[in-house]
N, C-alpha and C positions, 0 to 999 in steps of 0.2 A: 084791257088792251095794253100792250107792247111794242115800244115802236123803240126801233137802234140803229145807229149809224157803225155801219162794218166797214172797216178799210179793209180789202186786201190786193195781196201783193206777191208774186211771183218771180224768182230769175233762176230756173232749173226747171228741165224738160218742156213739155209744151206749154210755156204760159201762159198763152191765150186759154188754151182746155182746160188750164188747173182753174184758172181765173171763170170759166163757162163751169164749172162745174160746182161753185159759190151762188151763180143763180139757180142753174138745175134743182139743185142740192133743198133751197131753202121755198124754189117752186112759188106757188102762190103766196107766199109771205112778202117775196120782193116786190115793195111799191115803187122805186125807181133804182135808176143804174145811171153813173157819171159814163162820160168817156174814158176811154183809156189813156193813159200815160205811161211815156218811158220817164226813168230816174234813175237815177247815180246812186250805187247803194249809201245805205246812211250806217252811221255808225265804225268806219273806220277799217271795214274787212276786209282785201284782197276779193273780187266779185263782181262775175257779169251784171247789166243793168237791170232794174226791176220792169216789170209793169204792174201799175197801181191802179185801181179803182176806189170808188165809193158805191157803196149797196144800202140803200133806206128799205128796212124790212118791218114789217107789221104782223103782231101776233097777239087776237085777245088770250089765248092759250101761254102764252111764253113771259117769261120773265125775266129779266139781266141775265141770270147764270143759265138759263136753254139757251141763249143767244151765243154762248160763251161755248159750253157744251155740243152744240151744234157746228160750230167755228171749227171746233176741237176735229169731231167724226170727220168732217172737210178733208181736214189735215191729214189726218192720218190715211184716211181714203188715199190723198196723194202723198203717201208716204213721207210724209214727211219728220224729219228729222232735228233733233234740238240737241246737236253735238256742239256749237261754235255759238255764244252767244252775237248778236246781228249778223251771222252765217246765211251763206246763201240758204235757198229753201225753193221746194216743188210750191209751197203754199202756204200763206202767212194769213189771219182770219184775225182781226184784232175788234172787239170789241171798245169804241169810243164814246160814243152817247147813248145812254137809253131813257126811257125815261116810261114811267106807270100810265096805269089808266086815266087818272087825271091830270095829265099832261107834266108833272111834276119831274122833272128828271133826277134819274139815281146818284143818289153818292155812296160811295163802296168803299173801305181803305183796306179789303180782302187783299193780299198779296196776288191772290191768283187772279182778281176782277177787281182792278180798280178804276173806279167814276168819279168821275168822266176820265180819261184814259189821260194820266199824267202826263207823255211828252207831245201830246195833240196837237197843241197849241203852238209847239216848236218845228211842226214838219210840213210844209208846203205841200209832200205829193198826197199828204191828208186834206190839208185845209182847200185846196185846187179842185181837188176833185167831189168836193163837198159842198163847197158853193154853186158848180154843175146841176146839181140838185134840191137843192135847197140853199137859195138865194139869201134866208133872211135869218140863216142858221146861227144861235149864240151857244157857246162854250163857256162853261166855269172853268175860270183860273184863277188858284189861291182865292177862292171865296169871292170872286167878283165875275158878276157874267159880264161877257163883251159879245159884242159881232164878228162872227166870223173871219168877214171882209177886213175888220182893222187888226185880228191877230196877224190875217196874210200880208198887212201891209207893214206892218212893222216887222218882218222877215227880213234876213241881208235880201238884197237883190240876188245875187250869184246863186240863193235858199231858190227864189221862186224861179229863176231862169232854169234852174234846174230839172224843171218840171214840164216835159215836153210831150206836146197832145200828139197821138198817132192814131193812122187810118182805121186804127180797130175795135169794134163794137162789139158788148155783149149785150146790147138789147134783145138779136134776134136769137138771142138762147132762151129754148121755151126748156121749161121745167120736165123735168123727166119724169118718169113713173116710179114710186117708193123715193120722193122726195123727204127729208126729214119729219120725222111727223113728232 
């Protein structure tokens, strides 16, 4: 078994559908979905505001890098584009926690997948929408696990105000047909 926490996150075209299209996509894998959130892009870019989610997804079949690879197809599905680094985007699928069959979670220093997802720990509309669903959720940082809840709290405030819950759900996105397989 396979179990990983996916942040993603949208601010181009329909973000709600890009965002529906992260559950569809990965179908009966997704074990739970946070609420949605608007947020202030991060990273410094001239850019409309995101919506962010948290996706807990389960696969005895998958492993870190299909999670990663799967993220990837998403993407591309919604054309997405990797011209501007923290540039806006149709679709952002970021691999943050995984961990193996025996409950062990991954560590990666892969450039392309790295675990637990290095600036995790430092972004509210991840860690927000994270505790939505997993309440009692720890992250490695620099070689030390903590609780989620005290990364979030040691956030500036203005980090976590930032992060604001809005009317829309992607629970009732059922899985489509030729979901990721």
């Amino acid at each position: 078994m396979s179990r990983a926490v996916l942040s993603i996150g949208s601010n181009l075209g329909d973000r709600l559908a890009h965002l529906r299209s992260v559950i569809d996509g990965f179908g009966p894998r997704v074990v739970a979905v946070s609420p949605v959130y608007s947020t202030a892009p991060w990273g410094g870019v001239e850019q409309e505001d995101y919506l962010n989610a948290v996706v807990l997804v389960d696969d005895p079949e998958f492993d870190c890098r299909d999670w990663l690879l799967g993220g990837r197809r998403l993407e591309q599905a919604a054309e997405r584009v990797r011209e501007v680094r923290w540039g806006a985007r149709t679709l952002d699928v970021d691999v943050i926690w995984c961990a193996g069959a025996d409950g062990t979670a991954c560590r990666s220093a892969d450039p392309e997948l790295t675990l637990p997802h290095p600036q995790a720990h430092n972004r509210a509309f991840v860690l927000i929408p994270w505790l939505d669903v997993e309440p009692d959720a720890v992250l490695e940082v620099d070689g030390i696990t903590l609780p989620v809840h005290d990364l979030l709290d040691g956030l500036d405030a203005a980090e976590r105000a930032g992060v604001r819950a809005t009317e829309f759900s992607l629970a009732s996105a059922k899985p489509a047909e030729g979901s990721l397989s």
